[in-house]
matplotlib code that plots the C-alpha trace (Angstrom):
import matplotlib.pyplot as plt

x = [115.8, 112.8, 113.5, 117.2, 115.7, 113.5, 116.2, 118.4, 114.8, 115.3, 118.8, 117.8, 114.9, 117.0, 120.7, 119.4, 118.8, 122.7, 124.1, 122.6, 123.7, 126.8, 127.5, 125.8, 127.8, 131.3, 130.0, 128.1, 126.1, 122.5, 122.2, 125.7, 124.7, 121.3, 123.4, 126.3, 123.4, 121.9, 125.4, 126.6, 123.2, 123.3, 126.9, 126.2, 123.3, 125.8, 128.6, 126.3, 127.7, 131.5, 130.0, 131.5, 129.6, 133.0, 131.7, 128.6, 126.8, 126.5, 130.4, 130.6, 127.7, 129.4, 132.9, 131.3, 129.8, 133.0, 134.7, 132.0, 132.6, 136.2, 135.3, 133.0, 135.7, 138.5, 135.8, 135.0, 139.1, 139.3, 137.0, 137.9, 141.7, 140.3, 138.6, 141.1, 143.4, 141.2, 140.5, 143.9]
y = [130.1, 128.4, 130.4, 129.0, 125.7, 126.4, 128.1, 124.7, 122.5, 124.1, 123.3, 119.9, 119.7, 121.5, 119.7, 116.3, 114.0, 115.8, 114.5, 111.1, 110.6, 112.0, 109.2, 106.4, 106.7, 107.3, 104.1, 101.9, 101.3, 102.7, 102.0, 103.4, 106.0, 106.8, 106.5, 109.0, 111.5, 111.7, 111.7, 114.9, 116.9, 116.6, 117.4, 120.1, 121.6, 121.5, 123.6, 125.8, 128.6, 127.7, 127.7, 130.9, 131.1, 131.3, 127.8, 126.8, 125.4, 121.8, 121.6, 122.3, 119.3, 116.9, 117.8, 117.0, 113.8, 113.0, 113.3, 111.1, 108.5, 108.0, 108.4, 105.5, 103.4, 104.1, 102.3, 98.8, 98.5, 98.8, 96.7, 93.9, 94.5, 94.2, 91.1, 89.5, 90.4, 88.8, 85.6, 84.7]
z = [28.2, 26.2, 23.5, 23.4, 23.5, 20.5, 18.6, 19.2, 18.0, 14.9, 14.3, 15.4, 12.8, 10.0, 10.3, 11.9, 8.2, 7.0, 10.6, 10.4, 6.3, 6.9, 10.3, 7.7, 5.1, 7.7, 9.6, 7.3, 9.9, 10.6, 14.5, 15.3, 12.9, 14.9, 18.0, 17.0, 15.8, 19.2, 21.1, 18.6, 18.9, 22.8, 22.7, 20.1, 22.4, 25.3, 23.8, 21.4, 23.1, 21.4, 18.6, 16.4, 13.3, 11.1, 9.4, 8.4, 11.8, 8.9, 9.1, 12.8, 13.8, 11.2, 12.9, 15.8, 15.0, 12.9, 16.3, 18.3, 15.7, 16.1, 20.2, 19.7, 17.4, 19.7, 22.9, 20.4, 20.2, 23.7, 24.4, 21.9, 23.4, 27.1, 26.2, 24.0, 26.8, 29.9, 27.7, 26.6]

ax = plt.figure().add_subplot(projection="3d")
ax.plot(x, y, z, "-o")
ax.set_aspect("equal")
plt.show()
């Protein structure tokens, strides 16, 4: 098991600058970018296992933080709803 844990350090170390520029640039934000990076490498680490090798493993983290973006848009609209909502 530590060796699957080192294998996913280096994937970590490799992909982690592509992940972040990639979330930058989407968000135009730095700290939401720094915050979707670490969301989509712990969701990454928790479903390596789906992970088929028929794209490069690039494409499949930015998918997934492409997805943890819009995840994290879809919240802030709920939450500006809810509290245009409650202050009305």
């Amino acid at each position: 098991m530590a060796n699957y844990g080192e294998e996913f350090e280096k994937i970590y170390v490799r992909y982690f600058n592509d992940v972040f520029l990639f979330l930058k640039k989407l968000s135009k934000d730095e700290s939401i970018a720094e915050e979707i990076t670490s969301e989509t490498f712990f969701k990454a680490m928790r479903s390596i296992d789906t992970f088929r090798g028929e794209t490069d493993i690039r494409v499949w983290l930015c998918q997934i933080a492409k997805n943890c973006y819009f995840s994290h848009l879809k919240k802030q609209q709920k939450k500006k709803t809810t509290f245009i909502l409650n202050n009305a």
